[in-house]
C-alpha positions as CSV (number, residue, x, y, z in Angstrom):
1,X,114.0,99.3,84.2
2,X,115.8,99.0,80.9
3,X,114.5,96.2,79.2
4,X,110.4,94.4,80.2
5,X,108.6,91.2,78.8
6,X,105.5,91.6,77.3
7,X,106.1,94.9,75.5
8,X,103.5,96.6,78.2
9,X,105.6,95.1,80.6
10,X,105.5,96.9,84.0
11,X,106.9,96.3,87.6
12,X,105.3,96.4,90.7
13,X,107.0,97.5,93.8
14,X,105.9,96.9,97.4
15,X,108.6,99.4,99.3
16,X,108.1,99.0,103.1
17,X,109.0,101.6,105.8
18,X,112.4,100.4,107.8
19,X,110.7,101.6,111.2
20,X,108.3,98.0,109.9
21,X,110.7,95.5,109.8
22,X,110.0,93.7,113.1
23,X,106.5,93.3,112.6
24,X,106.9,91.8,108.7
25,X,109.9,89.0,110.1
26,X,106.8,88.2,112.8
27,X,104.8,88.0,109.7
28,X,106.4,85.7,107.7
29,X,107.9,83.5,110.9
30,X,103.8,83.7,111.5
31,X,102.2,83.0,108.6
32,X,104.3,80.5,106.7
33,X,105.7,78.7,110.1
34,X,109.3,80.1,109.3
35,X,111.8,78.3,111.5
36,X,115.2,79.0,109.6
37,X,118.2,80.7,110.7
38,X,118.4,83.1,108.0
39,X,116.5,86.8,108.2
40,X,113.4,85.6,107.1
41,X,113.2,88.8,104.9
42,X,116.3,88.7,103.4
43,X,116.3,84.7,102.8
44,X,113.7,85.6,99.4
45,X,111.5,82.9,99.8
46,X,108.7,84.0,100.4
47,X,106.4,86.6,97.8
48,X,104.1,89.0,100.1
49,X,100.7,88.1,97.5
50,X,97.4,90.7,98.2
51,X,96.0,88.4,100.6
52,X,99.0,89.1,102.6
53,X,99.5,92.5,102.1
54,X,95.8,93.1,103.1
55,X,96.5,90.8,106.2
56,X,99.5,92.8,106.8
57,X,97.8,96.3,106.8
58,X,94.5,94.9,108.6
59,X,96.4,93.2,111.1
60,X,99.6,94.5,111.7
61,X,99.2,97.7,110.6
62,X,101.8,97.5,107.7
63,X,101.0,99.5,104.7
64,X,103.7,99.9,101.8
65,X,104.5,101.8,99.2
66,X,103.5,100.6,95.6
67,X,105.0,102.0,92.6
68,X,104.2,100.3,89.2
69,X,107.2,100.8,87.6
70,X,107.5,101.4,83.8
71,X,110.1,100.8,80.7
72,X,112.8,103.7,81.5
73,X,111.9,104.8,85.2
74,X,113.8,104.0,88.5
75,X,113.1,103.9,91.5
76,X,114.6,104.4,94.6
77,X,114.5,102.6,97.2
78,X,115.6,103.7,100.9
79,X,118.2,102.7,102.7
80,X,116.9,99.8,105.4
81,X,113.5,99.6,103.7
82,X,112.4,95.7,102.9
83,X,111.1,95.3,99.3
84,X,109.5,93.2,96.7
85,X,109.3,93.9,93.2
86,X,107.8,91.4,90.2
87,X,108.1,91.9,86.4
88,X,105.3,90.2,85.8
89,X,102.0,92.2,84.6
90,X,100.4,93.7,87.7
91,X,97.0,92.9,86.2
92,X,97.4,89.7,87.0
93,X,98.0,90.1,90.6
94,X,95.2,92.0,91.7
């Protein structure tokens, strides 16, 4: 991340495992009565919030990766592993 907004500014990465893919498209088909013919992953509608992630890993047995990114680090991300990333400060999403 080259550039952030505040001057704190972070990300926050939710990196899934690939072998999880299946049971997150039945989560989001599920859980916000996705119809559409696109990949409901891929379609970027849809933010996976901590009430979601907690159902995820309480229900389905999804846990991802989370990386809090910082000004000047990457990260990588596998290839075939479903992601989410937001800029904004993660202190306001816990």
């Amino acid at each position: 991340m080259v550039h952030a907004t505040p001057p704190d500014g972070t990300a926050l990465w939710h990196i899934f495992k690939a072998e999880d893919v299946t049971k997150i498209r039945d989560y989001i088909r599920v859980v916000f009565d996705y119809t559409g013919k696109e990949d409901p992953i891929h379609c970027q509608r849809y933010y996976l919030g901590p009430s979601h992630l907690e159902q995820l890993t309480e229900v389905w047995g999804v846990v991802p990766f989370v990386i809090r990114q910082a000004v000047g680090e990457a990260v990588f991300i596998p290839a075939g592993c479903p992601h989410q990333v937001t800029t904004r400060s993660y202190k306001c999403l816990s």
